[in-house]
C-alpha positions in Angstrom: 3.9 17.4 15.7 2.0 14.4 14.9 3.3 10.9 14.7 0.9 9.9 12.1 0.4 12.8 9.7 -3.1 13.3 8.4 -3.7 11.4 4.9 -3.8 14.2 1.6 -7.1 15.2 0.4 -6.1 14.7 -3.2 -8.0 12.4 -5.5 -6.4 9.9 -7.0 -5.8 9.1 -10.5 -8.5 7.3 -12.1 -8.0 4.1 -13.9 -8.1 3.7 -17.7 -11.6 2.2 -18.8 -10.4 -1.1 -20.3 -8.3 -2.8 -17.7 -8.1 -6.6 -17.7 -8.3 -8.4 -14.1 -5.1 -9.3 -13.0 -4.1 -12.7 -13.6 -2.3 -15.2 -11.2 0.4 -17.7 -12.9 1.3 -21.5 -11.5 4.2 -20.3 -10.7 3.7 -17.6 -8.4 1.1 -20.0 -6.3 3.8 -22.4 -4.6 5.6 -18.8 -3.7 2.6 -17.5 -1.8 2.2 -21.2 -0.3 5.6 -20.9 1.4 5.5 -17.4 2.7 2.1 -18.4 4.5 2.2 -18.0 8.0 1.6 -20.5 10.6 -0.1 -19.5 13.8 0.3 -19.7 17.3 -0.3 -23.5 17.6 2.0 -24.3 15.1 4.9 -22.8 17.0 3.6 -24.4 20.2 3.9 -27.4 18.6 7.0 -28.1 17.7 9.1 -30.5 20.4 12.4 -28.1 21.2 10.0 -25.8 22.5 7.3 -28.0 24.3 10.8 -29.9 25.7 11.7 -26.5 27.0 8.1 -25.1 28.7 8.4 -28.4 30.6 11.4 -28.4 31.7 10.4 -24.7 33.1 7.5 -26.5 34.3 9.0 -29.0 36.2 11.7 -26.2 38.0 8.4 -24.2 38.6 7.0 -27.5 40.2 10.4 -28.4 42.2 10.8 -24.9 43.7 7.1 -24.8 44.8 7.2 -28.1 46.3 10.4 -26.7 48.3 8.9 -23.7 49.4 5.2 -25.5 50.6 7.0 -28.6 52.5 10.7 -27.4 53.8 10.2 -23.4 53.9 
């Protein structure tokens, strides 16, 4: 068995001949703006988490120092 099933060779049903584009209201734009997502940097920039990777940083640096000078 297959995880991913091969797609149906059936044709699908056609549209009717007089179909008007879709249309976007002003409402449903502030919607779309909110559910946008941010990207990597975004998330990297926000200060709980830079506050964190240094602090992991500096524990990094401390332990290493301790192991190259009294190890």
């Amino acid at each position: 068995m297959t995880p991913n099933p091969p797609a149906e060779l059936a044709e699908p049903p056609s549209a009717p001949a007089a179909t008007a584009p879709p249309t976007v209201t002003v409402a449903a734009l502030p919607e779309a703006r909110l559910t946008e997502q941010k990207g990597c940097l975004y998330a990297l920039s926000q200060p709980p988490l830079m506050f964190f990777l240094a602090f992991i940083a500096i524990l990094l640096a401390i332990t290493g120092a301790h192991d190259l000078f009294l190890g």
